[in-house]
PQR file of N, CA, C, O and H, with PARSE charges and radii, in Angstrom:
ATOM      1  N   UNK A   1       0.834  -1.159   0.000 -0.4000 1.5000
ATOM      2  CA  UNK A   1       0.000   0.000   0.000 -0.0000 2.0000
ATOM      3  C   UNK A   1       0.894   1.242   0.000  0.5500 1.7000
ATOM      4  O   UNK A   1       1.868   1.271   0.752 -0.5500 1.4000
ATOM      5  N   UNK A   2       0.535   2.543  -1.022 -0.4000 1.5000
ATOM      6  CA  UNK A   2       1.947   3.534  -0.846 -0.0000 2.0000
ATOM      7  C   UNK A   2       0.515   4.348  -0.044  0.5500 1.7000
ATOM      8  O   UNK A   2      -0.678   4.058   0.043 -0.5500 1.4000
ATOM      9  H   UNK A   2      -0.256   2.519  -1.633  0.4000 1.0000
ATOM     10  N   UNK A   3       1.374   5.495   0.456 -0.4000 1.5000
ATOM     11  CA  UNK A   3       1.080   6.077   1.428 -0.0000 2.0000
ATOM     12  C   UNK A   3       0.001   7.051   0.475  0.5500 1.7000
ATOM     13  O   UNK A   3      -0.951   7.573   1.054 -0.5500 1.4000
ATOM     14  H   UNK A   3       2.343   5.730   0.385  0.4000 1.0000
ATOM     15  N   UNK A   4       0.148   7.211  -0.629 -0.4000 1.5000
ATOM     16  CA  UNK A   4      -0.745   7.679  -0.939 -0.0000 2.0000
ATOM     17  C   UNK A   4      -2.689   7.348  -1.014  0.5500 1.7000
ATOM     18  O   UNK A   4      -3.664   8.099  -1.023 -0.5500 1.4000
ATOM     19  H   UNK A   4       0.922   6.787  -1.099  0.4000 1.0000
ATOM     20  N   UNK A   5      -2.500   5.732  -1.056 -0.4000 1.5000
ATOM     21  CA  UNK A   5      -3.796   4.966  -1.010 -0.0000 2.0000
ATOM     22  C   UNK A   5      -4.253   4.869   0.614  0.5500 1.7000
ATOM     23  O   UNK A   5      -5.382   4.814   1.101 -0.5500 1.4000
ATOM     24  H   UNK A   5      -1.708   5.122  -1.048  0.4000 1.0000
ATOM     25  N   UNK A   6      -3.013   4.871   1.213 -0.4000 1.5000
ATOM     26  CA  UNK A   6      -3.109   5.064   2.482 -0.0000 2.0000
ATOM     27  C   UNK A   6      -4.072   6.172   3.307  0.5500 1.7000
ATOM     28  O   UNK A   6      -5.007   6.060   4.100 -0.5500 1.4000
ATOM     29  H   UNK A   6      -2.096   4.916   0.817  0.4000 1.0000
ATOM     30  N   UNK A   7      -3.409   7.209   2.752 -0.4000 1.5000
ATOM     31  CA  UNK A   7      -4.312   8.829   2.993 -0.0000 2.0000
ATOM     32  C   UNK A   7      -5.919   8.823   2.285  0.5500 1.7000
ATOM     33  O   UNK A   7      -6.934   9.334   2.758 -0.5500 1.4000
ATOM     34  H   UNK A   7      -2.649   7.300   2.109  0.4000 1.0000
ATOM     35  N   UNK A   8      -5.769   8.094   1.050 -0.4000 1.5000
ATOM     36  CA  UNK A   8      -7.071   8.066   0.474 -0.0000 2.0000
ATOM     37  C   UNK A   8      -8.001   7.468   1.385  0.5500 1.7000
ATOM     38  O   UNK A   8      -8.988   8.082   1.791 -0.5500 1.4000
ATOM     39  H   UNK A   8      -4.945   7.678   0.666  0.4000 1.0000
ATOM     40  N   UNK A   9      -7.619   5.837   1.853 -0.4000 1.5000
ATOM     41  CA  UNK A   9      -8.495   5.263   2.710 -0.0000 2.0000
ATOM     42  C   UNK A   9      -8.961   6.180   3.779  0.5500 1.7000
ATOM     43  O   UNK A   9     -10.143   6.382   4.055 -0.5500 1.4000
ATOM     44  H   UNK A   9      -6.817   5.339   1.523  0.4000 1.0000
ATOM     45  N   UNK A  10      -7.934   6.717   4.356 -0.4000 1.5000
ATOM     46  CA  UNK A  10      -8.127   7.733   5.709 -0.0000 2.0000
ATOM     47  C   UNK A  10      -9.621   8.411   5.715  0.5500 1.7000
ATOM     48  O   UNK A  10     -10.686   8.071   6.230 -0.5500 1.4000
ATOM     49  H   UNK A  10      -6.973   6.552   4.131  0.4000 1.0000
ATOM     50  N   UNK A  11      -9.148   9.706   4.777 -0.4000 1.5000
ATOM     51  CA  UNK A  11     -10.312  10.159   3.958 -0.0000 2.0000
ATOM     52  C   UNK A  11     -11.243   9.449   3.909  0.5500 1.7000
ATOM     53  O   UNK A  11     -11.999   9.540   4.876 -0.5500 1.4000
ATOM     54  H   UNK A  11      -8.283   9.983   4.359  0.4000 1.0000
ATOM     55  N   UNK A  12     -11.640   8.403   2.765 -0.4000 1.5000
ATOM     56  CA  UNK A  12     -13.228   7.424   3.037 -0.0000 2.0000
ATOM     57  C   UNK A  12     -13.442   7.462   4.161  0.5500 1.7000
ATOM     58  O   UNK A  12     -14.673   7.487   4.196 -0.5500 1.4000
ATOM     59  H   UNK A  12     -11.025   8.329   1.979  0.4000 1.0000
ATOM     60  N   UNK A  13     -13.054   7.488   5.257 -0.4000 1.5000
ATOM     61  CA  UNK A  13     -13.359   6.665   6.750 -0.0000 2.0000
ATOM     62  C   UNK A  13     -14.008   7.899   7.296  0.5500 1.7000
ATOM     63  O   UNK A  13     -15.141   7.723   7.744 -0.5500 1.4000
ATOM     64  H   UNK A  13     -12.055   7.468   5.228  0.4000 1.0000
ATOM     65  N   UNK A  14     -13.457   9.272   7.359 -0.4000 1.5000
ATOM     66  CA  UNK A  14     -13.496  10.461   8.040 -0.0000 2.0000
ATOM     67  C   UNK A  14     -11.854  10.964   9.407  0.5500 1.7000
ATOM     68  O   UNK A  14     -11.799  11.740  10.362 -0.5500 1.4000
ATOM     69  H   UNK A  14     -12.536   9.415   6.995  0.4000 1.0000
ATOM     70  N   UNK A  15     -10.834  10.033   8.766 -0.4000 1.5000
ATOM     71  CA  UNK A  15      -9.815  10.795   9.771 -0.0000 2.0000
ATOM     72  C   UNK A  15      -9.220  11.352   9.359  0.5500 1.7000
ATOM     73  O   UNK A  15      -8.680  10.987   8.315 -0.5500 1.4000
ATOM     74  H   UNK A  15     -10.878   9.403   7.991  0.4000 1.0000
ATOM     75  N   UNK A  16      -8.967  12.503   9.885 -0.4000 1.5000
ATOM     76  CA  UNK A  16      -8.183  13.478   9.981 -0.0000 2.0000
ATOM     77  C   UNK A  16      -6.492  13.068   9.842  0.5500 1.7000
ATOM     78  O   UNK A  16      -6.012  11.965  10.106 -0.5500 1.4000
ATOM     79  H   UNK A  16      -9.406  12.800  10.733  0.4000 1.0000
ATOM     80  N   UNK A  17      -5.776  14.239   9.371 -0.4000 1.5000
ATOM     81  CA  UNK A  17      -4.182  14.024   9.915 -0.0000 2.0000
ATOM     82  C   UNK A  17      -3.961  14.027  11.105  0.5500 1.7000
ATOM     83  O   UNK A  17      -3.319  13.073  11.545 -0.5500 1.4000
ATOM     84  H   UNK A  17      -6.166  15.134   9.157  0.4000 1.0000
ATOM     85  N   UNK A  18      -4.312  14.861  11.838 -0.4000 1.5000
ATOM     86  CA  UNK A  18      -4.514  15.054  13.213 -0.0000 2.0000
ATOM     87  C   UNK A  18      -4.658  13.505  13.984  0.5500 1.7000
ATOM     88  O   UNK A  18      -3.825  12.999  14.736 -0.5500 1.4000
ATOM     89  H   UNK A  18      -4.833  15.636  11.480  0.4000 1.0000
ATOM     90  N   UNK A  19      -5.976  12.924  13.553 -0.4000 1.5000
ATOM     91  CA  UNK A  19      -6.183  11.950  14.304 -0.0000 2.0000
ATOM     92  C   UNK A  19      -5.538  10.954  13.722  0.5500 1.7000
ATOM     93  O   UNK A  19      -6.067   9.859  13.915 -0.5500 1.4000
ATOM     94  H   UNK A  19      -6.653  13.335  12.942  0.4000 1.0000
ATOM     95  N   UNK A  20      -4.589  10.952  13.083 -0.4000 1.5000
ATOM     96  CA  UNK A  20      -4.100   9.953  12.397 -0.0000 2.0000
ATOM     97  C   UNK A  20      -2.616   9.349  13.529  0.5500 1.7000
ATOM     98  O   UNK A  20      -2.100   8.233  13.584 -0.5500 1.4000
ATOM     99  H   UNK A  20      -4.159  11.841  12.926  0.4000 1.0000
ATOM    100  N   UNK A  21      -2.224  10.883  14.459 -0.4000 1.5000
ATOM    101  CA  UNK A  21      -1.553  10.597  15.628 -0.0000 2.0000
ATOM    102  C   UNK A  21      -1.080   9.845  16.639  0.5500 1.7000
ATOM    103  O   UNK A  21       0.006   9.686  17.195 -0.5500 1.4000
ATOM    104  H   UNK A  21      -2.642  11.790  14.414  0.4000 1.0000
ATOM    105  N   UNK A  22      -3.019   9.099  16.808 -0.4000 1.5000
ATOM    106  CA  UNK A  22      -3.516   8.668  17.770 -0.0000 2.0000
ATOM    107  C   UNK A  22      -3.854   7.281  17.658  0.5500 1.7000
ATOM    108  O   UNK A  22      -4.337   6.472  18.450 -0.5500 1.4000
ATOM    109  H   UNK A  22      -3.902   9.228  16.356  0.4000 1.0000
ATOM    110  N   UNK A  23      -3.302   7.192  15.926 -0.4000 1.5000
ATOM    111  CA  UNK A  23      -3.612   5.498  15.350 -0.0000 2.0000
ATOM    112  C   UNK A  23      -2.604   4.955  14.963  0.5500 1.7000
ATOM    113  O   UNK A  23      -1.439   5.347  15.036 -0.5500 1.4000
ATOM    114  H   UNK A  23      -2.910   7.850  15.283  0.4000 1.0000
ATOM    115  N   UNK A  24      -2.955   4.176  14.605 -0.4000 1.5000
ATOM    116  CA  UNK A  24      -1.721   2.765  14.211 -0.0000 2.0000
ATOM    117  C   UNK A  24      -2.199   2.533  12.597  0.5500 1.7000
ATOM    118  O   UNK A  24      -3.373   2.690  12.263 -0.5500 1.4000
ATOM    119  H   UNK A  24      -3.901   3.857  14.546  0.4000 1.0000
ATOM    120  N   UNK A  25      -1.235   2.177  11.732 -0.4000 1.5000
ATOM    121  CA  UNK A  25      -1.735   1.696  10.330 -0.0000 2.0000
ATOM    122  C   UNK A  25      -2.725   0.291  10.468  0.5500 1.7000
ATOM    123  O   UNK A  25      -3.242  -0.087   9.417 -0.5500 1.4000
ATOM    124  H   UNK A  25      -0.281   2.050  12.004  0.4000 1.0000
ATOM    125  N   UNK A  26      -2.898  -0.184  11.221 -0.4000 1.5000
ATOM    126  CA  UNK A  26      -3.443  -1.576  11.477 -0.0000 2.0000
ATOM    127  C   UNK A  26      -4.778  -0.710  12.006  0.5500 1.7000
ATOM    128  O   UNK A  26      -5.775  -1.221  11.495 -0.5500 1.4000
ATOM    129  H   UNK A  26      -2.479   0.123  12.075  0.4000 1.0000
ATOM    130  N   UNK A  27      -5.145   0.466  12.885 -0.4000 1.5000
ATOM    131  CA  UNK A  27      -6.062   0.781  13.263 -0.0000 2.0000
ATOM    132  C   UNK A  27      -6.702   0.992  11.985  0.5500 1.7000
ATOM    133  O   UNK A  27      -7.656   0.249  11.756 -0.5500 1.4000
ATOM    134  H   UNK A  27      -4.335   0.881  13.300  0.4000 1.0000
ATOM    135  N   UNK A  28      -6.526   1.471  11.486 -0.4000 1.5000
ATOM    136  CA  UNK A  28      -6.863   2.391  10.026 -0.0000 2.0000
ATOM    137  C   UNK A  28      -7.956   1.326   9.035  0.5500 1.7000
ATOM    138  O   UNK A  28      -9.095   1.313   8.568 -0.5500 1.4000
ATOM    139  H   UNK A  28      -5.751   2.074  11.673  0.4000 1.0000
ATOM    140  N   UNK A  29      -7.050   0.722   9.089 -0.4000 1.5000
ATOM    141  CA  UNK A  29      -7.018  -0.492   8.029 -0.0000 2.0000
ATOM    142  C   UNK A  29      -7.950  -1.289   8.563  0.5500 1.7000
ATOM    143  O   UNK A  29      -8.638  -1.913   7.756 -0.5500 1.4000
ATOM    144  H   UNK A  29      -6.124   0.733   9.469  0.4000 1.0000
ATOM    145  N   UNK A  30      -8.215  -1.478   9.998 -0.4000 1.5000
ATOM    146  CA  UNK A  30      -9.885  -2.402  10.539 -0.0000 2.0000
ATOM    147  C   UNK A  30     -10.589  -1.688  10.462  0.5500 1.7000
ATOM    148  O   UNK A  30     -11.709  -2.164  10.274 -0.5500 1.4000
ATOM    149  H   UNK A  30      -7.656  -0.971  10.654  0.4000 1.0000
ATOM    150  N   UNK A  31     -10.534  -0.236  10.528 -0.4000 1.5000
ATOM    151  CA  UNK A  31     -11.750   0.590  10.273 -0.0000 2.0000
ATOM    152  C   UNK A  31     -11.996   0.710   9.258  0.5500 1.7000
ATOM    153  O   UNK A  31     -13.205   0.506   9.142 -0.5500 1.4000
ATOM    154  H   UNK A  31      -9.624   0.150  10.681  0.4000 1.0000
ATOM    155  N   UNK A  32     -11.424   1.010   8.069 -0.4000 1.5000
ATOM    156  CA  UNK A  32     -11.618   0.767   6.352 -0.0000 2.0000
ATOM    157  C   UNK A  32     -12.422  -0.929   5.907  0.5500 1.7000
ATOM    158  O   UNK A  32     -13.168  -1.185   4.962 -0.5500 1.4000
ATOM    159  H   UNK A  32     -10.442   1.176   8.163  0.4000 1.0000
ATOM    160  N   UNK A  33     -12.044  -1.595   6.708 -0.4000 1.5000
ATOM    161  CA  UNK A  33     -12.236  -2.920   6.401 -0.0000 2.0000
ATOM    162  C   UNK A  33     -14.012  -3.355   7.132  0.5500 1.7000
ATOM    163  O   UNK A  33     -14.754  -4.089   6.478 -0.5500 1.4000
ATOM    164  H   UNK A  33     -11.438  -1.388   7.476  0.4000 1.0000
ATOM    165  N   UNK A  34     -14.500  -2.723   8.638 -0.4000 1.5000
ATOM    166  CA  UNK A  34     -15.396  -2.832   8.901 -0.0000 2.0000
ATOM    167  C   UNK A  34     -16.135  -1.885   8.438  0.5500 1.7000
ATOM    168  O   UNK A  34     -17.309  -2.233   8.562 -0.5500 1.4000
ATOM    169  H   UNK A  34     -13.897  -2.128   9.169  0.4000 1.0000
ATOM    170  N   UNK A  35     -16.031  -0.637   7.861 -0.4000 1.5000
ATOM    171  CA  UNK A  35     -16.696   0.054   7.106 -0.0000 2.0000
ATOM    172  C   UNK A  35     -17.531  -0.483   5.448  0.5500 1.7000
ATOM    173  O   UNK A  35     -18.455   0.064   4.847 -0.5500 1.4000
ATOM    174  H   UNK A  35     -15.077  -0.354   7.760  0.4000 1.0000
ATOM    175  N   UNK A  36     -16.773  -1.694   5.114 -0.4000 1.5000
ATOM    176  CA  UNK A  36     -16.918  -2.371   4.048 -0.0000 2.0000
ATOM    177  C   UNK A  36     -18.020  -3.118   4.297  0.5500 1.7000
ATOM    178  O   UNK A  36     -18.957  -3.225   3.506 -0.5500 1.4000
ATOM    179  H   UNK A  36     -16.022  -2.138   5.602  0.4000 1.0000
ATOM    180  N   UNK A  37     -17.939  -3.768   5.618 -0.4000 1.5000
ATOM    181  CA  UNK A  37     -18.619  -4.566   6.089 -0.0000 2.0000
ATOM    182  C   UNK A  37     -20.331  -4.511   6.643  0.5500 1.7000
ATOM    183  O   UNK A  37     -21.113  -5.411   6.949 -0.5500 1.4000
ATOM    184  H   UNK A  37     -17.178  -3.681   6.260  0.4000 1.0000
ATOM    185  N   UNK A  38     -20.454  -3.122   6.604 -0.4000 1.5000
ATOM    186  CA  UNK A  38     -21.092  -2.696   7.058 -0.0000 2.0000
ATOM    187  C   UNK A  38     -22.945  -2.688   6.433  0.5500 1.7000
ATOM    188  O   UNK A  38     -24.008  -2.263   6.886 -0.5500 1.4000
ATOM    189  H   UNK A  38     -19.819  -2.391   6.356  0.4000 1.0000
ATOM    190  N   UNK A  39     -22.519  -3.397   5.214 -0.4000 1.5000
ATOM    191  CA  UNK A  39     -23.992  -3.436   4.002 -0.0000 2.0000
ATOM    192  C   UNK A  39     -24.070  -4.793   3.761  0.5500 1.7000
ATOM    193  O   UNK A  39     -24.707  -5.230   2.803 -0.5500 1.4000
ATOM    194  H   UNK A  39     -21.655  -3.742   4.846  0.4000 1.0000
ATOM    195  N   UNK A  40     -23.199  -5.839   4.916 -0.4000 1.5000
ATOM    196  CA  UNK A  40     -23.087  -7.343   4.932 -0.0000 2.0000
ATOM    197  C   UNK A  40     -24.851  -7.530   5.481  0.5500 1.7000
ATOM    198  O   UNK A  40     -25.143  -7.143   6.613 -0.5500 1.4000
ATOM    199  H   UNK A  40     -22.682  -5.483   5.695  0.4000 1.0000
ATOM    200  N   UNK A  41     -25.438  -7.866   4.984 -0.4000 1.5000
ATOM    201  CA  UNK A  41     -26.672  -8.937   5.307 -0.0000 2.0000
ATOM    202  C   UNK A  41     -26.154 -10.694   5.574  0.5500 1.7000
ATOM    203  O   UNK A  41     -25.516 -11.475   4.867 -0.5500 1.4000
ATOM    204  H   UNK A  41     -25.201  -8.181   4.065  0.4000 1.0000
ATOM    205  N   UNK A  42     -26.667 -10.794   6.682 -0.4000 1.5000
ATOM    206  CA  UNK A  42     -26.633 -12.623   7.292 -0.0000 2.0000
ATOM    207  C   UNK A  42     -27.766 -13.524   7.272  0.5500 1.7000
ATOM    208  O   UNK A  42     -28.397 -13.170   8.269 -0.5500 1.4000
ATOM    209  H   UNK A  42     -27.185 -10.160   7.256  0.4000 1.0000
ATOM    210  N   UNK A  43     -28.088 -14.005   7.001 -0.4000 1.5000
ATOM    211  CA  UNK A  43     -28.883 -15.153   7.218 -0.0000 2.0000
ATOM    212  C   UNK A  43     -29.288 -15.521   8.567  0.5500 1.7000
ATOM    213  O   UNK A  43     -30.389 -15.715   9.082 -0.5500 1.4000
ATOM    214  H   UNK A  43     -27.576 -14.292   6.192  0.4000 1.0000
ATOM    215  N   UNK A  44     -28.209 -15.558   8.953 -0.4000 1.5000
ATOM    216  CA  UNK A  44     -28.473 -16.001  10.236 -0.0000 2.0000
ATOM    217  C   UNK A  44     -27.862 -15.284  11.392  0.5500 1.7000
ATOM    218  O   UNK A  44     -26.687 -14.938  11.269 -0.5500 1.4000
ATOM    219  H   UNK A  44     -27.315 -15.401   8.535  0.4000 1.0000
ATOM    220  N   UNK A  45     -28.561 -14.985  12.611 -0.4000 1.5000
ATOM    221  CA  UNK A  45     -27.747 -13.727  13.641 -0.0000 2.0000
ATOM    222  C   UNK A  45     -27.886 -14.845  14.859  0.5500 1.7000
ATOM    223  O   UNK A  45     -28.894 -15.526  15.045 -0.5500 1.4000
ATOM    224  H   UNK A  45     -29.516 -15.266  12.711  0.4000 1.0000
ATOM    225  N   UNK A  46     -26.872 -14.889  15.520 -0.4000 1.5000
ATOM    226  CA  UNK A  46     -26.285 -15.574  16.610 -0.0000 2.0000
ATOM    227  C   UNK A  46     -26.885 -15.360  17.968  0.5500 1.7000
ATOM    228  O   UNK A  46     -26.644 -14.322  18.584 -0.5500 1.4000
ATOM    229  H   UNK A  46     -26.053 -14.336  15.368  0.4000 1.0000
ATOM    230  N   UNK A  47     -27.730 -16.390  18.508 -0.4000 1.5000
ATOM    231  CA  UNK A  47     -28.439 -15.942  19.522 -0.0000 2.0000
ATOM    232  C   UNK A  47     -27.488 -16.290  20.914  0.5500 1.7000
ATOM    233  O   UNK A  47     -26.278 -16.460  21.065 -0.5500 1.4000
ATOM    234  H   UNK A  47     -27.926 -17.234  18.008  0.4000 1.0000
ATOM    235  N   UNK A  48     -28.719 -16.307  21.898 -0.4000 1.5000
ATOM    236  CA  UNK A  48     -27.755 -16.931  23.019 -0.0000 2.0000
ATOM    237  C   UNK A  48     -27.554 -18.034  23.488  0.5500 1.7000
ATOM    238  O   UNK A  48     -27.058 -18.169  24.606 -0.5500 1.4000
ATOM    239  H   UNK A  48     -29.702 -16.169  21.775  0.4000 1.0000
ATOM    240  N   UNK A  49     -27.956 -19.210  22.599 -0.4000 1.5000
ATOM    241  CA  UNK A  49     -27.768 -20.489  23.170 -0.0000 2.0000
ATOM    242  C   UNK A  49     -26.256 -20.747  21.927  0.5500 1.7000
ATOM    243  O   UNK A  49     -25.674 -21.829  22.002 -0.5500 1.4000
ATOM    244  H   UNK A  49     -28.359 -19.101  21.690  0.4000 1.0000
ATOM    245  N   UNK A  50     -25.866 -19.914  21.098 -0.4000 1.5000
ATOM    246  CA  UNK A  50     -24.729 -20.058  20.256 -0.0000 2.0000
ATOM    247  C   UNK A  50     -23.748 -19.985  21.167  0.5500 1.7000
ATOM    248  O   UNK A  50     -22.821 -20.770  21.370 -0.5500 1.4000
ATOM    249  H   UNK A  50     -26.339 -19.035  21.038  0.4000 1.0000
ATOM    250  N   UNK A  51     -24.161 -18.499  21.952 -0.4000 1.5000
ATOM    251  CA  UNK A  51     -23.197 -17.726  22.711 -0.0000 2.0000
ATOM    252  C   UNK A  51     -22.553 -18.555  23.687  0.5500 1.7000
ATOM    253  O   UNK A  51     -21.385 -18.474  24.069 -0.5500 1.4000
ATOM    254  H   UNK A  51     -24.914 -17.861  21.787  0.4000 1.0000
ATOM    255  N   UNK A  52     -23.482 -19.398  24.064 -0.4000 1.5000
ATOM    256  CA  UNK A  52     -23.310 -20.391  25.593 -0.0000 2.0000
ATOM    257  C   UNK A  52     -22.573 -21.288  25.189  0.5500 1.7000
ATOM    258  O   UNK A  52     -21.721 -21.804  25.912 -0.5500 1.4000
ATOM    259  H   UNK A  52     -24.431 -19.463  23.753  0.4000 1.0000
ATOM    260  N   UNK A  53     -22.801 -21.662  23.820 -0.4000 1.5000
ATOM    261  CA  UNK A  53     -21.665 -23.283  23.429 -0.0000 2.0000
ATOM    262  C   UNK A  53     -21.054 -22.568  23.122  0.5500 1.7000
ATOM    263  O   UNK A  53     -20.000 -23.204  23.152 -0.5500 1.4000
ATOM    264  H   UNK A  53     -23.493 -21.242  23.233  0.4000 1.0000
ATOM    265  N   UNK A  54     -20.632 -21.042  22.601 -0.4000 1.5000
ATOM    266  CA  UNK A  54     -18.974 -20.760  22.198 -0.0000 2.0000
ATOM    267  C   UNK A  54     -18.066 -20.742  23.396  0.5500 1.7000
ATOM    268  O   UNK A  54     -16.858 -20.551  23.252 -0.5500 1.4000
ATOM    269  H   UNK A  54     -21.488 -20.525  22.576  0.4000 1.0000
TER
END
């Protein structure tokens, strides 16, 4: 990734340079990544008898 796609992602997300301070490239990059995630439809949503056998 050059730092330029880097800054782009930033941008999509809403961070700042500023707050960019306060992060890690790995922060960045789960927030770009759950932002993706975010128009995921499931089938199936995990109740609490899942929860109990995990």
């Amino acid at each position: 990734m050059t730092t330029a796609l880097f800054l782009l992602r930033c941008v999509e997300i809403g961070i700042s340079i500023s707050d960019l301070d306060l992060l890690t490239i790995g922060m960045v990059l789960d927030v770009w990544t759950e932002k993706g995630n975010d128009s995921v439809t499931y089938d199936r949503i995990a109740g609490q008898r899942e929860f109990d056998a995990f």
